[in-house]
C-alpha positions in Angstrom: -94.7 175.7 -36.9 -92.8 177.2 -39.6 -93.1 180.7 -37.9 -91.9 179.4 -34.9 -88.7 177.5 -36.8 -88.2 181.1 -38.1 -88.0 183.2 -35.5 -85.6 180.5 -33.5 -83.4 180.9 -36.1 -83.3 184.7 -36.0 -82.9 184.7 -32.3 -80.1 182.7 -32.5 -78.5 184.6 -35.4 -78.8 187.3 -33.5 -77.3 186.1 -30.2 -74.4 184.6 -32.1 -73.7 188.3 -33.4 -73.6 190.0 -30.5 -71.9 187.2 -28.8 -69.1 188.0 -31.5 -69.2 191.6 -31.4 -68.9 191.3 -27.6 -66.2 188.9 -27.8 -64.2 190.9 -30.2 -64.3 194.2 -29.2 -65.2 193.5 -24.9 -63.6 190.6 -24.4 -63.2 191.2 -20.4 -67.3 191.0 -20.1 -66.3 187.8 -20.6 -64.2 187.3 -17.7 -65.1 185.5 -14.3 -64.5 187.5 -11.2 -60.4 186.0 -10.5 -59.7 188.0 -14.3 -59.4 184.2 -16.3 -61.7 183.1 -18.8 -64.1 180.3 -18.3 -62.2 177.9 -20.6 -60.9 175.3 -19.2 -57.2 173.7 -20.1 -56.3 176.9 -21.8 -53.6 178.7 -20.3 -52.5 182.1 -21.6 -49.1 183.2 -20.3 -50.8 186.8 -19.6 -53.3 185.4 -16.8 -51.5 182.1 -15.4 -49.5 182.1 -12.3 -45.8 182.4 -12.3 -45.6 178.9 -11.1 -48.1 177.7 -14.5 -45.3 179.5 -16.9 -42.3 177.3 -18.4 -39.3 178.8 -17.1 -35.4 177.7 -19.2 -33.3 176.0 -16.7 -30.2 178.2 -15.3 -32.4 181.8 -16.2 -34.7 181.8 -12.9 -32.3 185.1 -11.2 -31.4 186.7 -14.8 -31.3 190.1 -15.1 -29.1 190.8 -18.2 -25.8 192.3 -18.2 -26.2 195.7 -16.7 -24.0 194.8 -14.1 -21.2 194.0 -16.4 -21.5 197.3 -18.7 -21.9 199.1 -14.9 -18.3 197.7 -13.6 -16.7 198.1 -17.1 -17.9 201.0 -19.2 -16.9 204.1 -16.7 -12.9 202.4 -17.4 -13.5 203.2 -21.2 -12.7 206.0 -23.5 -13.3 208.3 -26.2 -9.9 208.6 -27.8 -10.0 212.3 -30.7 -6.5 212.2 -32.6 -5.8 215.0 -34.6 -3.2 215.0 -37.4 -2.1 217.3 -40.3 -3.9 216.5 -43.2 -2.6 216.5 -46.9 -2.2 219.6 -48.5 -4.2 220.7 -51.2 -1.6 219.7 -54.9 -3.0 223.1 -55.7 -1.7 224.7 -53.0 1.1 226.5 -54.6 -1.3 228.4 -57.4 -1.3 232.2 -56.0 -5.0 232.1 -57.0 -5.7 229.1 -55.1 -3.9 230.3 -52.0 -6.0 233.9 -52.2 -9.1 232.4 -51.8 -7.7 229.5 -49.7 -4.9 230.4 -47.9 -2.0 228.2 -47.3 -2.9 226.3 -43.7 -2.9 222.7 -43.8 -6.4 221.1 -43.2 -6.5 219.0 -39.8 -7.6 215.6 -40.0 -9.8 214.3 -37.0 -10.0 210.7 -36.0 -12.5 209.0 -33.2 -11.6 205.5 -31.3 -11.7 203.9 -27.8 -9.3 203.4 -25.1 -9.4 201.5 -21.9 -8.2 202.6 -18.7 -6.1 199.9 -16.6 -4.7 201.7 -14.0 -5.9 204.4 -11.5 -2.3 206.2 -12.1 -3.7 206.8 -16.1 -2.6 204.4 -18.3 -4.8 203.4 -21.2 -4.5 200.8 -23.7 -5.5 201.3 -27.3 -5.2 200.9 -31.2 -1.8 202.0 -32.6 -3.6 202.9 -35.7 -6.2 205.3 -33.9 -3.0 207.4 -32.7 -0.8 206.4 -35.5 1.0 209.9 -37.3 -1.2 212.0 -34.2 0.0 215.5 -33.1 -2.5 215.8 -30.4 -4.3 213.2 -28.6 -7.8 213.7 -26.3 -9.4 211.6 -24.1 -12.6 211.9 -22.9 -14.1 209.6 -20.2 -17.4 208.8 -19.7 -18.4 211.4 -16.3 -17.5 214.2 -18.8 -14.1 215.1 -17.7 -11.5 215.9 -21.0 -7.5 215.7 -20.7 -4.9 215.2 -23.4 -3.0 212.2 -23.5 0.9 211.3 -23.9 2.4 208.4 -26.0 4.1 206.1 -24.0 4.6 203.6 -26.7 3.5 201.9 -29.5 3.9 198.4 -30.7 3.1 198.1 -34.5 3.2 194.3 -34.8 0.1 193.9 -32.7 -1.5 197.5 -33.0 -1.3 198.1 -29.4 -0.7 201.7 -28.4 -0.3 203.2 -24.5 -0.9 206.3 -23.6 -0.3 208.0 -20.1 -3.3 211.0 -18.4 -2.6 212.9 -15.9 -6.4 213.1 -14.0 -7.0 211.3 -10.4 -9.6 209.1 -9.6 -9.8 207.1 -12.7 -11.8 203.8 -12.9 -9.7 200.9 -13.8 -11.4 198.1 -15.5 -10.3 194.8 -14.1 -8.1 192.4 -16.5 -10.0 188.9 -16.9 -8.4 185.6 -18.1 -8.5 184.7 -21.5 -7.3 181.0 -20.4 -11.4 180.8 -18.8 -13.1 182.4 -22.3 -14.7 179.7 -24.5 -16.5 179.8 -27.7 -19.9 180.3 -27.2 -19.7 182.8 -24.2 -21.7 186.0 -23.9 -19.0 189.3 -24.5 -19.6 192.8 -24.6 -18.1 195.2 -26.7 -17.9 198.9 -25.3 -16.8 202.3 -27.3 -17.5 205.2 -28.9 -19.1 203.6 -32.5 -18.9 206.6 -35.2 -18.4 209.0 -32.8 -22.1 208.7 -31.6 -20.9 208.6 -27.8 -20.0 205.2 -25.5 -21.9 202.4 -26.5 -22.5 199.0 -25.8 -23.0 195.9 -27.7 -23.4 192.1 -26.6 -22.7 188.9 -29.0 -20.9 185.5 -28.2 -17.4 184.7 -28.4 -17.4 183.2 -31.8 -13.8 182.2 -32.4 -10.6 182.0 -30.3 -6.7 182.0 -31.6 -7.7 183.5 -35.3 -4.7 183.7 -37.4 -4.0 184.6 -41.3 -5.9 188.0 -41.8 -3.0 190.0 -42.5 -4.4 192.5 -39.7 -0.9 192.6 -38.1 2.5 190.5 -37.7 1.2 188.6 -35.0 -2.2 187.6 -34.7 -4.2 185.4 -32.1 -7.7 187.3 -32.4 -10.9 186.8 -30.4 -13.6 186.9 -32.7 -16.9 188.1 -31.8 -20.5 188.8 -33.4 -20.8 191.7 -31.2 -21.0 194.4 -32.9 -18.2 196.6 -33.5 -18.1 200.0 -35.7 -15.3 202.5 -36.5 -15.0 204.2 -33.8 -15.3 200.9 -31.6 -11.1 200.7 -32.1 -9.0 200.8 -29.0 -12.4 200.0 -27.4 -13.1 196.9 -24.8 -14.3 193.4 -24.8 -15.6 192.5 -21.5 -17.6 189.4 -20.3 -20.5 188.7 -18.1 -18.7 190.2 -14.7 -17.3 193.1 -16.9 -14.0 191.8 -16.9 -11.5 192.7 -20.1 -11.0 190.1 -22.4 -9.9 191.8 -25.3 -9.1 195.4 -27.4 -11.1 195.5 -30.7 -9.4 196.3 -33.7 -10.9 195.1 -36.4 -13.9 194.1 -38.2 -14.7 191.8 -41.1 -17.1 194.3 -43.2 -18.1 195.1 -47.0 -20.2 197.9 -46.2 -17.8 199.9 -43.6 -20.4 198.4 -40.7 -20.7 195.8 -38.5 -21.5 192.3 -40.5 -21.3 190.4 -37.4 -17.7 189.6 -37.6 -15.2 191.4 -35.5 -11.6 190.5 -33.8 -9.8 191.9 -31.0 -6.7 191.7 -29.6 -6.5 188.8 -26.2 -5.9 190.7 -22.8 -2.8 188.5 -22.5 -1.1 189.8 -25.7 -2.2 193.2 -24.4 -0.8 193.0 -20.4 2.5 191.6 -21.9 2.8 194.4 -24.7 2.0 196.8 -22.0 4.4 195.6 -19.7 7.3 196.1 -22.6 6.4 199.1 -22.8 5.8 200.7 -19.6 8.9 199.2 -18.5 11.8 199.3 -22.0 9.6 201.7 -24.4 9.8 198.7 -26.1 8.4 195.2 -27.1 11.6 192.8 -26.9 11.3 190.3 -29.2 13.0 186.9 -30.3 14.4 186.4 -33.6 16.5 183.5 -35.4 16.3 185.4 -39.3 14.5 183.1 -41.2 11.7 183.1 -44.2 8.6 180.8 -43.2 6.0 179.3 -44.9 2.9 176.8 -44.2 3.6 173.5 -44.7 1.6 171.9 -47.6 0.7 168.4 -47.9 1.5 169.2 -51.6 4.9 169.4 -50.3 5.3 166.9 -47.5 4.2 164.6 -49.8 6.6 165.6 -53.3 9.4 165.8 -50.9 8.4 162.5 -48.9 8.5 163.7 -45.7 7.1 161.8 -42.3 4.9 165.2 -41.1 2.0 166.9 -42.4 2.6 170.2 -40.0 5.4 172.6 -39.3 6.7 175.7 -40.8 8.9 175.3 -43.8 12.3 177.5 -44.1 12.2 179.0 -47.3 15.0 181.6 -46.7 18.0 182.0 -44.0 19.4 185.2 -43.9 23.1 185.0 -43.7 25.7 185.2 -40.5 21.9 185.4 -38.6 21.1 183.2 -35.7 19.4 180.3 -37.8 22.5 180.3 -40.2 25.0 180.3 -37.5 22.8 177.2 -35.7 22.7 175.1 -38.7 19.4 176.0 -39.8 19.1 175.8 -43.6 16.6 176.4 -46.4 14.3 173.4 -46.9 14.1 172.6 -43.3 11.0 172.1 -41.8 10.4 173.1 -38.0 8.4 171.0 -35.4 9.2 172.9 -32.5 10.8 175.6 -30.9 12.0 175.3 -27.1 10.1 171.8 -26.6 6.7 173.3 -27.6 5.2 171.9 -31.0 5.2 174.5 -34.2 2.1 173.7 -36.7 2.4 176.6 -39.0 4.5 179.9 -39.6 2.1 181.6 -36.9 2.9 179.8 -34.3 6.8 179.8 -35.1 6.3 183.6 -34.6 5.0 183.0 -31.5 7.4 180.9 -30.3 10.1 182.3 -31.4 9.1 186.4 -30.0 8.6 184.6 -26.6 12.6 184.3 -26.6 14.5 186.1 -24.8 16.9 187.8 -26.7 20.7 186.5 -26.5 19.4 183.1 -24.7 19.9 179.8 -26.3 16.9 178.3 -27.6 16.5 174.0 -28.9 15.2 174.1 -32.9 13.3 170.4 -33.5 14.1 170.2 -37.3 12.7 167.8 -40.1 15.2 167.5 -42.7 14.2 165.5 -45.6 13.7 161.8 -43.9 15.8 163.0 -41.4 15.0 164.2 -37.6 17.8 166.6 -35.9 18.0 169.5 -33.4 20.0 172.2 -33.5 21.0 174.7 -30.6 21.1 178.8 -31.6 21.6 182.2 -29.9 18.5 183.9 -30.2 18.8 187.4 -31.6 16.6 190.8 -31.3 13.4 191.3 -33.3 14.5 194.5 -35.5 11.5 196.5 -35.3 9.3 196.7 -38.4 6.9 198.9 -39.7 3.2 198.6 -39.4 1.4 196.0 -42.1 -1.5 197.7 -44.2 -4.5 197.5 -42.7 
């Protein structure tokens, strides 16, 4: 009996190794004739049905955004900006200029453009042009052409330039009105000079103000990534529609940290329009000094609001001091529309039309009042350091 017991015990060692040998390294032995193993209430996402696997609501016909890069990316642009460099400070040593010579070093700089019109206008980054002697585009089918500055716009780093090619792809302006925080965007553009690119993220911010990127800001801020290189480039969403020109990213590295901001399509189109049709971005002004309105403030100075832009500063015979406007003031609105902070007075106040006679809402100590002014011209000013 105890033979017996023994060699039961070894038969069944052994079928329980090869059993594990067989499982692990020929599993498909295994397998009944339809390819599924005979276990029963398993299901393995490899062998089930379609109709057995979960599928996420609203993603039965998704097919990522290929169509989207496919209508938009042919309308964007490598933009190569040459400039004179600096000369050498030992430029003038006879020994120096032996060896060296006297020519000026050329300084090379890579961006993005977007085409928006079959005739060959392209929007871009005033500071990927900025100081350029020579300007060259090259579009994504291979063809090269230098490009002509129609205008710039420092105050929102918009630049447009004119080509003289036919047949260009336009990318179609979308509505900024219709974007929403949380929607899939995809950022197209020649990153680092690697060749056109494309990126996808969400929209992660609309109407960001305060980074001291240019005079007037509204940014659409986006975890898609963006790169030097990417400037001038386009934000497009799901139907490939432009939404936005990057500019600019949040970084402490030089690379894409997942923050990034371009400028809305509708701040583009307008300074495009000034442009193409004056050479110029016409501007409202009243000359005044703003500031934020503290609740430090409102609240030493008693006053019945918590939001507005405080005068701090009226420059004299100007269009605020001639209205009535004076230093301490605090403005609620400008032409009926409410006025939070100094970035939207900016606003409101550039939307004027110069020479026209705008309604100032004005808090005044305890005191409401409104006062009527002649709008004046923006003077133009020079680009803020980026």
């Amino acid at each position: 009996m105890r033979r017996l017991w023994l060699i039961f015990t070894q038969a069944v060692t052994v079928a329980l190794a090869v059993l594990f040998v067989v499982v692990t390294l020929k599993p498909q032995w295994l397998l009944r004739n339809d390819g599924t193993r005979p276990l029963p209430g398993v299901v393995s996402l490899r062998t089930a049905s379609p109709a057995a696997a979960p599928v996420v609501p609203g993603t039965e016909n998704f097919s990522g955004y290929a169509g989207a890069a496919r209508a938009a990316a042919p309308a964007v642009v490598s933009v190569v900006a040459s400039k004179p460099g600096r000369r050498n400070p030992h430029a003038q040593d006879p020994s120096f200029r032996f060896f060296f010579g006297d020519r000026v070093p050329e300084q090379v700089g890579f961006g993005s453009g977007v085409i928006v019109s079959p005739e060959g206008i392209l929007l871009t980054n005033n500071h990927v042009i900025e100081g350029a002697t020579d300007i060259e585009v090259r579009l994504s089918d291979g063809r090269e052409a230098r490009a002509e500055i129609v205008g710039t716009d420092p105050e929102t780093d918009l630049a447009v330039l004119r080509v003289a090619l036919d047949k260009l792809p336009a990318i179609t302006l979308g509505r900024l009105d219709a974007l929403q925080v949380g929607d899939v965007v995809l950022a197209i553009g020649n990153p680092f000079n690697v060749g056109q690119t494309v990126t996808s993220g969400i929209v992660s911010a609309l109407g960001r103000q305060g980074l001291g990127l240019s005079t007037f800001e509204s940014f659409v801020q986006t975890d898609a990534a963006i790169n030097p290189g990417n400037s001038g480039g386009a934000l497009v969403d799901v139907r490939g529609h432009l939404v936005g020109i990057n500019t600019a990213i949040f970084s402490r590295s030089g690379g894409s940290m997942g923050i990034g901001f371009a400028i809305p399509v509708d701040v583009a189109q307008q300074v495009m329009e000034g442009l193409l049709r004056d050479g110029q971005v016409t501007r409202g002004w009243i000359g005044v000094e703003p500031r934020d309105l503290t609740p430090e403030f409102a609240e030493n100075f008693k006053l019945p609001i918590r939001e507005g832009a405080l005068i701090t500063g009226v420059l004299q015979d100007g269009p605020a001091s001639k209205g009535g406007v004076r230093p301490g003031d605090v403005v609620i609105a400008v032409g009926g529309q409410p006025v939070a902070n100094t970035a939207q007075l900016l606003h409101r106040v550039a939307a004027l039309k110069p020479g026209s006679e705008a309604a100032i809402a004005l808090q005044r100590g305890s005191q409401s009042l409104q006062v009527t002014l002649t709008v004046g011209q923006r003077p133009k000013q020079s680009q803020p350091r980026r």
